[in-house]
C-alpha positions as CSV (number, residue, x, y, z in Angstrom):
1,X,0.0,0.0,0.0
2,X,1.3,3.4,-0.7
3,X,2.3,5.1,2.7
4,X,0.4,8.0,2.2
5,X,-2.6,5.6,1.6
6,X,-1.7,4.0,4.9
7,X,-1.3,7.0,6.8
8,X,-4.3,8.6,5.1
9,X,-6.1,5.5,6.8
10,X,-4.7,5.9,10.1
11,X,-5.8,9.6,10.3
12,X,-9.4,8.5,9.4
13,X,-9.3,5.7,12.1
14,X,-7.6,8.2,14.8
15,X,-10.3,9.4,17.7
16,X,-9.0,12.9,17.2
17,X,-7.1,14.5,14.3
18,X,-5.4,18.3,14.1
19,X,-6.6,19.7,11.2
20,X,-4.9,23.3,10.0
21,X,-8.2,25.1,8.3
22,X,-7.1,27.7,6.1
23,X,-9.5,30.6,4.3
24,X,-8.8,33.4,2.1
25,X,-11.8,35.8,1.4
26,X,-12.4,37.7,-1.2
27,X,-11.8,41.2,1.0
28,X,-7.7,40.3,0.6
29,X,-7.3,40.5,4.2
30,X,-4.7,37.4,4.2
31,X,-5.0,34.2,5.1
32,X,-6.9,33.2,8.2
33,X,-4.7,29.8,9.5
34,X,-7.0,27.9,12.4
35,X,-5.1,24.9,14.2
36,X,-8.1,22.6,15.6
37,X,-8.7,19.4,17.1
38,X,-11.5,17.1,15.9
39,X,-13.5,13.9,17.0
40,X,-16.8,12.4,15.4
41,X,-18.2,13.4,12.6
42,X,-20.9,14.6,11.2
43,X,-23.2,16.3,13.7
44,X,-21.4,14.6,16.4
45,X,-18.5,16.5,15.4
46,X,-16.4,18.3,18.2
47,X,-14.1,21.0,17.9
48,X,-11.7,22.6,19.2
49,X,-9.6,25.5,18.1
50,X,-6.5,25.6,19.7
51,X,-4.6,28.5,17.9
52,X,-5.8,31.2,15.4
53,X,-4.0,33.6,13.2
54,X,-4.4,35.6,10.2
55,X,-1.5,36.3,8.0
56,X,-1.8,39.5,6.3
57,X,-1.7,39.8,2.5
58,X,0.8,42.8,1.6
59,X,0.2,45.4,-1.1
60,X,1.8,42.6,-3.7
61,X,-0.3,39.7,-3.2
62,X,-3.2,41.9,-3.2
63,X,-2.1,43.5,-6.5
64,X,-1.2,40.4,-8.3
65,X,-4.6,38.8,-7.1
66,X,-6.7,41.7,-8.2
67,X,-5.1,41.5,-11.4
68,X,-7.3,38.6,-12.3
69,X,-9.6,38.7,-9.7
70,X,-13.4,38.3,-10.9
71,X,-12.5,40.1,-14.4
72,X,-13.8,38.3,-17.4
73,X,-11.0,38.6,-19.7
74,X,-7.7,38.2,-17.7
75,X,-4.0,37.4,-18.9
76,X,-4.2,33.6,-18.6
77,X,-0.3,32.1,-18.5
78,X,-0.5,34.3,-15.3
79,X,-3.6,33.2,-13.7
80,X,-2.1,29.5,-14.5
81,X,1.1,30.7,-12.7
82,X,-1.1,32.6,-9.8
83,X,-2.5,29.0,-9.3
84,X,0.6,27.7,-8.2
85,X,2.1,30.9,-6.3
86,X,-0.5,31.0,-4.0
87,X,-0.5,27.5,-3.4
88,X,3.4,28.4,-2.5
89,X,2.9,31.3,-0.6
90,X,0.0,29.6,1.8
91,X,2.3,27.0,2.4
92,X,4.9,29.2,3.6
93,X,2.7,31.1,5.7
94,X,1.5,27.7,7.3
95,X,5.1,26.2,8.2
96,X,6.1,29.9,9.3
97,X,3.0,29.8,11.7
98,X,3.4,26.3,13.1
99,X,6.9,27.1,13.8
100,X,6.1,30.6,16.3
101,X,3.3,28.2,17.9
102,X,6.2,25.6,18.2
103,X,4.6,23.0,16.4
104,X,6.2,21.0,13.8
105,X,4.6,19.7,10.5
106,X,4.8,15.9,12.1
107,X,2.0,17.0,14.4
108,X,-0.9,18.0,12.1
109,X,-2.6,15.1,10.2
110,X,-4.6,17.3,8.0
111,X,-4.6,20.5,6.3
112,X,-7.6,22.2,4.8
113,X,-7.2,24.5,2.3
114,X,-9.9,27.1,0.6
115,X,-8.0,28.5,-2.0
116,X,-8.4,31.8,-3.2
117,X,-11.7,32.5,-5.2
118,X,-10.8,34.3,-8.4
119,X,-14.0,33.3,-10.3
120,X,-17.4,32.7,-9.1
121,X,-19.6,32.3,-12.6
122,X,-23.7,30.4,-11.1
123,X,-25.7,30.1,-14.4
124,X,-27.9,32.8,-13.0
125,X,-25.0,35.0,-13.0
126,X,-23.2,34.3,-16.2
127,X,-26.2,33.1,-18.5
128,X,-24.9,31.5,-20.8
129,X,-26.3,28.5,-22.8
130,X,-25.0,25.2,-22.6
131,X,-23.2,25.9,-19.3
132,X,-23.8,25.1,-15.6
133,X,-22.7,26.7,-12.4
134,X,-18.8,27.5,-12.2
135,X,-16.1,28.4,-9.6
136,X,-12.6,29.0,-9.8
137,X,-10.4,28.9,-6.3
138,X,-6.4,28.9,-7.1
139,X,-3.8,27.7,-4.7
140,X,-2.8,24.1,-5.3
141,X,-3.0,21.8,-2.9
142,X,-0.5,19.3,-4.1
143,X,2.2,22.7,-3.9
144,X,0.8,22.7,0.1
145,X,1.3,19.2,0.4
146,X,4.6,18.9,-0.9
147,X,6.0,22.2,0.4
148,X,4.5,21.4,3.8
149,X,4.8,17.3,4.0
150,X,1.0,17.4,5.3
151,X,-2.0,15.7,3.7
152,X,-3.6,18.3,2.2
153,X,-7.6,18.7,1.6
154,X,-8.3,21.6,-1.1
155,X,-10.6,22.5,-3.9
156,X,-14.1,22.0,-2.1
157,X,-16.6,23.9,-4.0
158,X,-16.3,21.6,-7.2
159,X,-18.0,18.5,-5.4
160,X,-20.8,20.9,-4.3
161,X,-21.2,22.0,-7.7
162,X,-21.2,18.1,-9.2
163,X,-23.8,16.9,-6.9
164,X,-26.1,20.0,-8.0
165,X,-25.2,23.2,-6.1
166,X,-23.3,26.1,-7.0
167,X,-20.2,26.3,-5.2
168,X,-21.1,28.2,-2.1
169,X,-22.1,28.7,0.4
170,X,-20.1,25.9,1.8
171,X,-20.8,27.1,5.6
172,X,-23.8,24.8,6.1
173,X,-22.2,22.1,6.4
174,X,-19.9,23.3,9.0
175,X,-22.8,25.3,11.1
176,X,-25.1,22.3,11.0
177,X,-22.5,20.0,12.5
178,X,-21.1,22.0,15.2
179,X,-23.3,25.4,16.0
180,X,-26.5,23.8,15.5
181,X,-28.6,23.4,19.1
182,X,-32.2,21.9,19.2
183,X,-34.9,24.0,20.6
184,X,-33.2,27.1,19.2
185,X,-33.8,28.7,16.0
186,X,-30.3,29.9,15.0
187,X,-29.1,32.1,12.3
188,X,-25.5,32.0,11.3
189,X,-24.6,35.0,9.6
190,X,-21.6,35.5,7.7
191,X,-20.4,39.3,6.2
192,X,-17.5,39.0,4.5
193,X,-17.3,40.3,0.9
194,X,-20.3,38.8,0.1
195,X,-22.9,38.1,3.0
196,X,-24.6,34.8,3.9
197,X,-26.5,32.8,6.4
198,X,-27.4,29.6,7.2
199,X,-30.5,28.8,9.1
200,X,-30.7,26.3,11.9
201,X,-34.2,25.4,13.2
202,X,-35.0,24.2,16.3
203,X,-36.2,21.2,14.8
204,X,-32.4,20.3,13.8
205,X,-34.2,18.0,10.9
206,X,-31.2,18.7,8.3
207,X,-33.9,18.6,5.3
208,X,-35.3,22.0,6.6
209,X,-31.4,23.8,7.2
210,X,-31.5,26.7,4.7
211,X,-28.8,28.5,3.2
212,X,-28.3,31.6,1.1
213,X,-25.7,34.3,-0.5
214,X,-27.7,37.9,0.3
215,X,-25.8,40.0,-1.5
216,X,-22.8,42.8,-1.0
217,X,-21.1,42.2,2.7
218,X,-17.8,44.5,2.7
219,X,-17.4,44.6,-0.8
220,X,-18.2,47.5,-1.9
221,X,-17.9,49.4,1.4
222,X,-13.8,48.3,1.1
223,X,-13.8,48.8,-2.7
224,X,-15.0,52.4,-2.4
225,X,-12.9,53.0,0.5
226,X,-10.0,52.5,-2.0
227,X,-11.5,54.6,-4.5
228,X,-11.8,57.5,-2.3
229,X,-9.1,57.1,0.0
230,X,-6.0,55.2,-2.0
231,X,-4.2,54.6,2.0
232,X,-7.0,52.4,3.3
233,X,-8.1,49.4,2.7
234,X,-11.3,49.4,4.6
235,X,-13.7,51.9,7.0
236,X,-12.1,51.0,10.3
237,X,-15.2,51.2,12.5
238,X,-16.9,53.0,9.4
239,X,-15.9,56.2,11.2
240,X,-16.5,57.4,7.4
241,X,-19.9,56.1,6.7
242,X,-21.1,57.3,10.2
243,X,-20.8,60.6,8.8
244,X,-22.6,60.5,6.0
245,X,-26.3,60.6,5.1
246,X,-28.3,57.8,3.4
247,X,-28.9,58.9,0.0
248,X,-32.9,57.4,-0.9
249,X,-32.4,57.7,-4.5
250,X,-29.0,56.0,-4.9
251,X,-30.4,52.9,-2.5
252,X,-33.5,52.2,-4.7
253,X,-31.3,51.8,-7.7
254,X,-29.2,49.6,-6.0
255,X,-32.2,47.2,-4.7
256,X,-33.1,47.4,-8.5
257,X,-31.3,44.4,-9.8
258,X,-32.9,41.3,-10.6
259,X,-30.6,39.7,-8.5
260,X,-32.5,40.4,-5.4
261,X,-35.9,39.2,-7.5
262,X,-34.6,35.8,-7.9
263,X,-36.0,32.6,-5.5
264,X,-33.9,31.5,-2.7
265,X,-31.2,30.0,-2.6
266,X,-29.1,31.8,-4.3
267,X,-25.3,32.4,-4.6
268,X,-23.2,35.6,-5.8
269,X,-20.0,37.3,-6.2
270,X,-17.9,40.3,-6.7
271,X,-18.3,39.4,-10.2
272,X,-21.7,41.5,-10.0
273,X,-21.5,43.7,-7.0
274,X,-18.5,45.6,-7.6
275,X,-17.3,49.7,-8.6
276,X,-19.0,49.3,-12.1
277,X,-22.4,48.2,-10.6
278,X,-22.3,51.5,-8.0
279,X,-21.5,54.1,-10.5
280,X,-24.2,52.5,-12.8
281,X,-26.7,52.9,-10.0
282,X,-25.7,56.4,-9.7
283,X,-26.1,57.4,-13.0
284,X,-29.4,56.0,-13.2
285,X,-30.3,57.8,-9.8
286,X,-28.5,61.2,-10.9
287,X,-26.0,61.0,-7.6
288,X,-22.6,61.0,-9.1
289,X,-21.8,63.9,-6.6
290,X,-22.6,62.3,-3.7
291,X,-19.8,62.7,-1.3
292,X,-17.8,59.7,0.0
293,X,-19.2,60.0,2.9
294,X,-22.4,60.1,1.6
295,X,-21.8,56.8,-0.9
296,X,-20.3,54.8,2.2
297,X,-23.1,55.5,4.3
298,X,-25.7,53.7,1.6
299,X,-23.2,51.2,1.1
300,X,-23.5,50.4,4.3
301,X,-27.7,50.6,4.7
302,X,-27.3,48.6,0.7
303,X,-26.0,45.3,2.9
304,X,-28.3,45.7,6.0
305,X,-31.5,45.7,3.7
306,X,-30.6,43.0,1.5
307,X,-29.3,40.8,4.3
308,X,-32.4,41.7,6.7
309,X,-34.7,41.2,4.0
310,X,-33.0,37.6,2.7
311,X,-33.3,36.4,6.6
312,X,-36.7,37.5,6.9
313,X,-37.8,36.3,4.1
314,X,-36.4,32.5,5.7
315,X,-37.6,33.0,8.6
316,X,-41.0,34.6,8.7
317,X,-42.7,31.8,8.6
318,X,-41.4,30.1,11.0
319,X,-41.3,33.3,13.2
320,X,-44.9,34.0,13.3
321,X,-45.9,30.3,14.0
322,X,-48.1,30.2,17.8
323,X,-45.4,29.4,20.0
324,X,-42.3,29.2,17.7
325,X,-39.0,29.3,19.8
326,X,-37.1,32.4,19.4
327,X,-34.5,33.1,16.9
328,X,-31.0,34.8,17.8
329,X,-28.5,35.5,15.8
330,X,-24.8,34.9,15.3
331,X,-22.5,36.9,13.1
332,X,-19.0,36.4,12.1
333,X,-16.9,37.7,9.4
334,X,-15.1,41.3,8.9
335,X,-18.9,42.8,8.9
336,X,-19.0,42.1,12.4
337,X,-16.6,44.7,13.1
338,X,-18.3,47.3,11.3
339,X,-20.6,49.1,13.9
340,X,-23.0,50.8,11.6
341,X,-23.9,47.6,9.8
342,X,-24.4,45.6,12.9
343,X,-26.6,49.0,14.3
344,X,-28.5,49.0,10.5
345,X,-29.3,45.1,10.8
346,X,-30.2,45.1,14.6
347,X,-33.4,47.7,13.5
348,X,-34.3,45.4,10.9
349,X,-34.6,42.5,11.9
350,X,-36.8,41.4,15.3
351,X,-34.2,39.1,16.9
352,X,-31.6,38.8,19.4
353,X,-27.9,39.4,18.2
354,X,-24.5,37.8,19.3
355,X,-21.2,36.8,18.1
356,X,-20.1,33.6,17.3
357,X,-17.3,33.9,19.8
358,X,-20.0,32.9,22.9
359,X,-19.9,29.9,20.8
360,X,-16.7,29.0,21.4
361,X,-15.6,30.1,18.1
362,X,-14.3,33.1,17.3
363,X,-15.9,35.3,14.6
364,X,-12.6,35.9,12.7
365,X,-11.4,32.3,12.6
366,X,-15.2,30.9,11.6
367,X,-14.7,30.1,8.3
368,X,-11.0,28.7,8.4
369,X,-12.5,26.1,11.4
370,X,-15.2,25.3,9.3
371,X,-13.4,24.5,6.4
372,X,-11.4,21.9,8.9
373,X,-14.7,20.9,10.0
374,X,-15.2,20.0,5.8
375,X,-11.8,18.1,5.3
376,X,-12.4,15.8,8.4
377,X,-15.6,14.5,6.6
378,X,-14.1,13.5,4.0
379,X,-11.7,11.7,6.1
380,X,-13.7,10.4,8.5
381,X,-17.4,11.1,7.8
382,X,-20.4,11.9,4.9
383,X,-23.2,10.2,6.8
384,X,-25.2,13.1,7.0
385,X,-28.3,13.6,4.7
386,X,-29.5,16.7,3.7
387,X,-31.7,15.5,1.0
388,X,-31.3,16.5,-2.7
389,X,-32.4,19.6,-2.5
390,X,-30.8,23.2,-4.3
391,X,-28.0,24.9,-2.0
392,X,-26.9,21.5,0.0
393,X,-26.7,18.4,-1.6
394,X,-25.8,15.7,0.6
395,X,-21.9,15.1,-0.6
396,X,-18.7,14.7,1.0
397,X,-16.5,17.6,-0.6
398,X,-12.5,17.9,-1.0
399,X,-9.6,16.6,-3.4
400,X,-6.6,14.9,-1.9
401,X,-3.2,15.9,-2.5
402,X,-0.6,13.7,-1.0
403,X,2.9,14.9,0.3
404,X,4.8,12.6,-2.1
């Protein structure tokens, strides 16, 4: 038997494995690195996350991702060489980690590796004949395996999209297994670049989990930060958009795609909600003079209505049934950090908000632990049943790359 093989089969068999989930967004932020130990599998899954990092992407990373990030025509020998780079350069950044926590390769069974999303084409997006959903994550796994000498567990979103979904969100899986609590309607809300949430029902029947992109997260709040302000990446505490005024006009051309028309689920990208699709809103609603301030401020009330109105749309129902239990929610993801958002969402929507972190996971390493949460089913799991349903098909998701 090949060794790998062997010690593949090992890992599956061990009570508890160390797993090394990684996630880059598509904000650039760097790579989030979350050691964790798991046992079980499926929803007996346990977890814990025993260190937590994120590496920072400098000005060049960011550059050379952006440089073919969500464009449709792109300079193709160099997203075929970007593939492999960031495969490199996450591998680095993970043996540099392990070493400060003093931790050497040897110890970690698994790693779990997102990629970086460069491409994210559903058929409702690109709508073209002939073709299904699409997604494109570079970074390699076989360059982390080899560069690393772990067992490495990358490209996930293509098995999603075989067994009929489209690519994302992949968080579901994760939120059922180990945030999920009978007798309490939970909503797992995710704001990254783009927002999402899973819904948990107190029921935990897995047929009626629901899951759903809402729209614009950070996107285009961080994107028009750079345009107005070339030194910053983001609105630290959106001491910008606090400023500004809520322009009616330019938000009712916003809500105007069909996008937000379309059944749930539903999944989306940067691909649509990015500078171009702002200035064409503000054309059509005569505000090109808005100030920044001004823009950044309906930025900001843009991703509290469409994720309020998503999540209410989920759960209203189920809300207004005679003696429903009640529903609280838990965010994570860079939105959480943004005070005006969280201030937006808590008016809209009738429930009671927390953070992840009371949990036991914290908001900023959510998506890396879930993603080692992912690779430890396909290890050591894929019992669960969600039905065959659109937005989670019941499939074990992953390729394997072996060290050698």
């Amino acid at each position: 038997m090949n060794k790998n093989i062997e010690n593949l089969y090992r890992i599956a068999a061990k009570p508890v494995r160390r797993i090394v989930g990684l996630m880059s967004g598509t904000s650039l932020d760097g790579l989030d690195i979350a050691l964790c130990e798991l046992a079980g599998s499926g929803s007996a899954t346990r977890v814990a996350v025993l260190k937590f990092t994120t590496v920072p992407y400098d000005a060049e990373v960011k550059a050379r991702v952006r440089a073919v990030f969500a464009k449709p025509q792109v300079d193709f020998p160099l997203l075929a060489m970007l593939n492999e780079w960031i495969g490199q350069l996450h591998a680095d950044m993970v043996v540099a980690t392990l070493a400060e926590w003093g931790i050497a390769p040897a110890e970690v069974d698994l790693i779990a590796s997102h990629g970086q999303t460069v491409m994210h084409a559903p058929k409702a997006l690109h709508g073209r004949p002939g073709y299904g959903n699409a997604t494109l994550q570079i970074g390699d796994g076989d360059q982390i395996a080899v560069r690393t000498g772990i067992i490495t567990i990358a490209d996930f979103r293509q098995k999603h999209i075989a067994g009929g979904g489209e690519g994302a969100p992949l968080a579901v899986y994760g939120d059922y297994y180990i945030l999920g609590k009978a007798g309490e309607n939970r909503i797992l809300m995710n704001m990254g670049g783009i927002a999402n949430f899973t819904f948990l029902p107190a029921s935990m029947d897995p047929h009626a989990v629901f899951v759903t992109d809402t729209g614009p997260g950070n996107t285009l709040l961080d994107a028009f930060t750079r345009r107005f302000y070339p030194a910053l990446d983001f609105d630290r505490d959106a001491a910008i958009a606090t400023r500004g005024t809520v322009s009616p006009a330019l938000l009712q051309a916003l809500l105007g795609n069909a996008f937000f028309r379309e059944p749930f689920p539903k999944t989306t990208g940067p691909e649509l909600f990015n500078v171009e699709y702002v200035l064409d809103a503000q054309a059509a609603s005569n505000t090109a003079e808005l100030a920044p301030e001004d823009v950044l401020a309906t930025l900001t009330r843009f991703s509290a209505e469409t994720i309020a109105a998503a999540v209410l749309a989920a759960t209203g129902a189920a809300s207004a049934e005679p003696g429903a239990a009640p529903f609280d929610v838990y965010m994570s993801g860079g939105g959480t950090h943004n005070p005006l958002l969280v201030r937006m969402l808590a008016e809209l929507l009738p429930y009671r908000f927390h953070s992840t972190d009371v949990l036991g996971i914290l908001g900023d390493a959510k998506e890396a632990v879930l993603f080692a949460v992912l690779a430890n089913e396909t290890v050591a799991g894929g019992t669960a049943d969600f039905g065959q349903r659109l937005g989670v098909p019941s499939v074990t998701m992953g390729k394997i790359s072996l060290p050698s």
